[in-house]
C-alpha positions, 0 to 999 in steps of 0.5 A, spaced: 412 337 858 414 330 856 410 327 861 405 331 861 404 329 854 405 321 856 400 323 860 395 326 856 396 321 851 395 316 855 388 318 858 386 319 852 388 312 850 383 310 857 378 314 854 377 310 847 378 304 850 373 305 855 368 307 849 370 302 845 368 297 852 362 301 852 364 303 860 361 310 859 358 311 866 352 313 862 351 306 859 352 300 862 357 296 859 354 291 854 354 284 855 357 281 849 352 278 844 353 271 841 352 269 834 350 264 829 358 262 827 361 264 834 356 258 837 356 254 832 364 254 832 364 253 839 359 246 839 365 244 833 371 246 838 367 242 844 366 235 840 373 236 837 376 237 844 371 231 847 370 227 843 370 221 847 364 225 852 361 229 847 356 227 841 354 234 837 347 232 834 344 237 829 336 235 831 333 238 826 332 245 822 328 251 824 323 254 817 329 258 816 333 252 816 337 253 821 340 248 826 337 245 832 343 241 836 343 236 841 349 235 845 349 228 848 354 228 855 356 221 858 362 217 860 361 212 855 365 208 859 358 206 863 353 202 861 347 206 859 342 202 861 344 204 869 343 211 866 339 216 868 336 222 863 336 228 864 334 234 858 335 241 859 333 246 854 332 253 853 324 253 850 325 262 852 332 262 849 331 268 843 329 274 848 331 271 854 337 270 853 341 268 859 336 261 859 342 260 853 348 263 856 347 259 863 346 252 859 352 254 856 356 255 862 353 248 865 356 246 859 363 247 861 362 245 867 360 238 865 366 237 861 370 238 865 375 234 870 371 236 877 369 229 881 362 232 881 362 233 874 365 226 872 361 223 877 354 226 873 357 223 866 358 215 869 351 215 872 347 220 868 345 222 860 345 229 860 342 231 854 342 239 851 339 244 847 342 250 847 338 254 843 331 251 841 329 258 837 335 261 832 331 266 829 329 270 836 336 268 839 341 271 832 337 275 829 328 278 832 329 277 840 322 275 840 319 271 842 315 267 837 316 264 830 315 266 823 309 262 823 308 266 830 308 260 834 312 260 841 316 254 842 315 255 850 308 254 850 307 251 844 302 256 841 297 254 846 292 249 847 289 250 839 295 247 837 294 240 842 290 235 842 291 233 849 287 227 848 291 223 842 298 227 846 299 229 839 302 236 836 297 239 832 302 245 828 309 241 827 310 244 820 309 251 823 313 250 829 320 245 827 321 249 834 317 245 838 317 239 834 324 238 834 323 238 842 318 233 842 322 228 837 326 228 842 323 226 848 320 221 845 326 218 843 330 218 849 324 218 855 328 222 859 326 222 868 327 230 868 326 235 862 328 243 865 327 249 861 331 255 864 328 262 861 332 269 864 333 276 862 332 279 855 330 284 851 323 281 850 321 286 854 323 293 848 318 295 844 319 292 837 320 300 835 325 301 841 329 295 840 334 296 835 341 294 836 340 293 844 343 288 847 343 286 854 346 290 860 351 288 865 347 290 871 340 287 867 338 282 872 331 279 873 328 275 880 329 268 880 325 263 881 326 256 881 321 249 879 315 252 876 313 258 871 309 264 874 304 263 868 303 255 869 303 253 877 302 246 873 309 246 870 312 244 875 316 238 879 310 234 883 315 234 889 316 240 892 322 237 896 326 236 890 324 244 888 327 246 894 333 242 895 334 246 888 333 252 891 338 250 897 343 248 892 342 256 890 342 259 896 349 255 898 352 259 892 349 266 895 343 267 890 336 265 892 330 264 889 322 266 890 317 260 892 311 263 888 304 262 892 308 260 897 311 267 898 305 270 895 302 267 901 296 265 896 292 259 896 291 256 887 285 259 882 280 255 879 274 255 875 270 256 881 274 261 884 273 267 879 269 271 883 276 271 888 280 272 882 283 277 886 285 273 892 288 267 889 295 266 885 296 270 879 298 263 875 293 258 872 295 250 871 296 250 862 300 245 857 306 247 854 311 243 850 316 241 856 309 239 860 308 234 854 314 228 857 310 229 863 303 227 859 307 222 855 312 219 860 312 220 866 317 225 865 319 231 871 319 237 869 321 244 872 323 252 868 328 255 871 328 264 871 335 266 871 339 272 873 346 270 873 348 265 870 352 262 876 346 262 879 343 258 874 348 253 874 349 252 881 342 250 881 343 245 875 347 242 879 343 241 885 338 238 880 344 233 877 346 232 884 339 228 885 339 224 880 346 222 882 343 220 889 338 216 892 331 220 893 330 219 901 324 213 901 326 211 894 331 203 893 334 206 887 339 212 886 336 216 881 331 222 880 323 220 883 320 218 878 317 211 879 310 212 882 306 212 877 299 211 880 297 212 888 291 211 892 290 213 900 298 212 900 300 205 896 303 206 890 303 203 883 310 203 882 315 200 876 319 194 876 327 194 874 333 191 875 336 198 872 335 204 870 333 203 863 328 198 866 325 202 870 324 206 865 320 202 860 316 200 865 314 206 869 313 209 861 309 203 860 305 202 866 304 211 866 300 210 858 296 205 861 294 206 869 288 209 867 285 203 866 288 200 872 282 200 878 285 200 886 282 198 892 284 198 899 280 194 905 277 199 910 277 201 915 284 201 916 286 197 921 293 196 925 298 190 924 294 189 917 295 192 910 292 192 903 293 193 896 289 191 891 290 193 883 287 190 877 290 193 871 284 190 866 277 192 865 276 185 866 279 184 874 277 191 875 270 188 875 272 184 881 274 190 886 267 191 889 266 194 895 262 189 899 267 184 902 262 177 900 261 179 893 269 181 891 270 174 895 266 170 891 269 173 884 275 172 887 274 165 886 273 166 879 280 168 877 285 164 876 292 165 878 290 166 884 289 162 891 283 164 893 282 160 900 288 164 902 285 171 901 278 170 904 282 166 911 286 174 910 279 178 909 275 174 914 280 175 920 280 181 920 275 187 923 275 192 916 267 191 914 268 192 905 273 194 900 275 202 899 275 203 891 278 207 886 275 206 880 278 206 873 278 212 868 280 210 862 279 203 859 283 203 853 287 197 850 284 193 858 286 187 854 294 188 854 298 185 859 303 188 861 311 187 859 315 190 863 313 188 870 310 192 875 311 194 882 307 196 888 308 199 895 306 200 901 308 204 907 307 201 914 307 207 920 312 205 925 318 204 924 320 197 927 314 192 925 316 186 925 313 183 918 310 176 920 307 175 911 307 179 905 303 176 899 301 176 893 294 173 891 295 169 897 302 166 896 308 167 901 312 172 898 321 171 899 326 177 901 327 179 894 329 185 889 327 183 883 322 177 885 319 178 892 319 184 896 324 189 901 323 192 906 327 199 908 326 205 913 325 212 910 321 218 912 318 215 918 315 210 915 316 202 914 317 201 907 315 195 903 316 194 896 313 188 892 316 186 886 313 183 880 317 181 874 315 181 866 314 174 866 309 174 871 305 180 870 305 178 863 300 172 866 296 176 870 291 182 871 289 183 878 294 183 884 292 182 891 297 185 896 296 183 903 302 184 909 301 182 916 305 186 922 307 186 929 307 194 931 314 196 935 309 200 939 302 200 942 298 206 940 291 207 943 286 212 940 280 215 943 279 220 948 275 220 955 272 225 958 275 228 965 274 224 971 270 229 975 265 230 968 264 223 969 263 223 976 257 229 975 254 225 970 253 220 975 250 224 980 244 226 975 
């Protein structure tokens, strides 16, 4: 009898504890809601427990005077200059909550003693926004402001004037505001927003005190947004070592139009709307360091949070590295402009280098003219760029008249190019016109770089000039040479002091080919033999 009474009290203990859990089977088990004071109480004990790592910054306000936080981690040890900048936010972080709860995890991870963990914070500032939309995370789950303004999209194009790259409703959006402030500040070579599960698909009559299930997932989706095709990493190679680095902790991912096996929309495709991607290229917030910077960008759909984070690190993991056919570790952000595969690249000794000059060269590279001789020709290549309207007009596609306004030009030894132009079979110049002409008369002030890839692997490299001067092995004043993804790269160099006195770069390298490669095709012996019968 008594132990049927122990029995019974303790099923009924189980029972209660079960409710309370919310673990009746016809309810799924409810995953625990973060508040205001429970974050913010968190951001408090991570500064105080990492005082050294970490720096808590309150960014700004929302309209309900709520705070914006920015989490700063580094190893304060290293110099920030070798650093690369890498932002995260959650843009979707009120309905779509595990975006937050996933960056929240990343956080953990970040600071604590793992060698990748510790390894991320010497080479790279990683800076944080948790939650970049209080009132949808604590308190409406939806996604728009009190000015009904979406932080994620910025409120659409209305909101932007693209061509001053200006935000048109930052009093009415503190959300995006702040963001922007942000990135204006730091510049960073990556930005990823990471949106997920949530309530935002609940009427606003269903909602009520709902929260998310255990159970609740979501597809993932890794790089780019469904809606947007154009937010997205410009390299697929870098989305798919992110995917990889998900499918390594189990959790894959969907490859959008790849998987879709659907070719891109556009205007003129309406009438096969029905046959091309559903997505369609669009500005967003996180799409404005692009626009501005140079910025890679990316958004992430999350499912499971450890999947989110297995793939934050696979993103961290390649700013850490050196980028297959890049010279310097850090994330692929240095070709700011190409034409038929030469690059205008940045100048830098270091990361913070590098950066200012790839953000100067972005802003101004629409006003730069390039021009290749062609045909293209074995054991020879060409690079031409004028970065001023008035060298631009020096890059005409007859060879005599760019020869004689060469001649014009100062800075340059002109004899040197015409002997080059003139050995050669190529019969004029290949021009890619300027499209912009703002501020032409500028110099540049932080240097500039330019590449060229040769298609062989061992050429021997008998010259590399520039504007008909011989030109040393160098890093920083010169030109490298390295092998990488079948080609031969060749990286000119110009420094700030240089670049700031000149306005037109005439590259030229001459090269042995390892290989005797032959084009043409002959037709069948017997073809030729017939037609000589007729």
């Amino acid at each position: 009898m008594v132990l049927r009474v122990v029995l019974s009290v303790f099923v009924l203990l189980s029972l209660l504890d079960c409710v309370a859990r919310s673990e009746d089977p016809a309810r799924p088990e409810r995953v625990h809601r973060i508040s205001l004071k429970e974050y913010e109480a968190t951001l408090n004990f991570w500064q105080q427990a990492h005082p050294t790592i970490l720096d808590v910054e309150r960014a700004g306000l929302s309209m309900e005077g709520l705070g914006l936080y920015l989490l700063k981690i580094t190893d304060p040890e290293v110099r920030a200059e070798d650093k690369q900048v890498c932002l995260i936010t959650s843009l979707h972080g009120g309905p779509e909550r595990s975006g937050t709860t996933t960056i929240l995890h990343l956080i953990d991870w970040l600071l604590g003693d793992s060698d990748e963990a510790e390894e991320t914070r010497r080479k790279q500032i990683v800076l944080i926004m948790p939650i970049n939309h209080p009132l949808a995370f604590f308190e409406t789950d939806r996604f728009l402001n009190a000015a009904k303004i979406d932080p994620y999209t910025g409120g659409g194009p209305q909101h932007w004037d693209l061509a001053k790259l200006e935000y048109k409703s930052a009093d009415r959006a503190p959300e995006v505001k702040v963001v922007l402030d942000v990135v204006d500040r730091w510049q960073p070579e990556v930005h990823v927003d990471v949106h997920g599960t949530g309530l935002q698909e609940y009427p606003d009559d269903e909602l009520g005190d709902r929260t998310r299930y255990q159970g609740q997932i979501m597809f993932e989706v890794t790089g780019s947004a469904y809606s947007n095709y154009a937010l997205r990493p410009w390299d697929w190679r870098v989305t798919e070592a992110i995917i990889q680095a998900g499918i390594e902790a189990g959790y894959p991912s969907d490859r959008f139009e790849a998987d879709g096996q659907r070719s891109f929309h556009g205007p003129v495709m309406n009438p096969i709307a029905d046959r091309t991607w559903r997505g369609q290229p669009n500005f967003y917030t996180a799409q404005y360091g692009y626009a501005k910077y140079h910025t890679m960008v990316m958004a992430f759909e999350v499912g499971w949070e450890q999947s989110g984070v297995a793939r934050l690190k696979g993103l961290l993991r390649i700013g850490n590295r050196r980028w297959q056919s890049e010279p310097n570790a850090g994330y692929p952000v240095d070709r700011v402009k190409p034409f038929i595969g030469h690059f205008v690249t940045s100048w830098g000794r270091n990361a913070a280098e590098r950066r200012r000059s790839r953000v100067e060269l972005w802003q101004k590279q629409g006003r730069f003219t390039q021009a290749v001789l062609y045909p293209q020709t074995d054991g020879r290549d060409t690079y031409f760029v004028a970065t001023s309207q008035r060298a631009g007009a020096v890059l005409s596609k007859s060879t005599p008249e760019f020869l004689a306004a060469v001649a014009q030009h100062e800075g340059i030894d002109a004899a040197a190019v015409a002997s080059y132009v003139e050995a050669g079979p190529e019969v004029m110049l290949a021009v890619d016109a300027s499209r912009s002409q703002g501020d032409s008369d500028q110099p540049l002030g932080n240097g500039i770089g330019f590449r060229l890839r040769l298609p062989y692997q061992k050429p021997a490299i008998t010259a590399v000039k520039l504007n008909g001067e011989l030109l040393a092995e160098s890093s920083t004043d010169g030109f490298q040479t390295w092998q990488a993804n079948g080609f031969t790269q060749v990286q000119i160099h110009v420094p700030p002091e240089k670049a700031a006195r000149q306005d037109l770069y005439l590259v030229t390298c001459e090269y042995r080919p390892e290989v005797k490669r032959r084009i043409g095709w002959t037709p069948p012996r017997e073809v030729l033999e017939l037609l000589k019968q007729q």
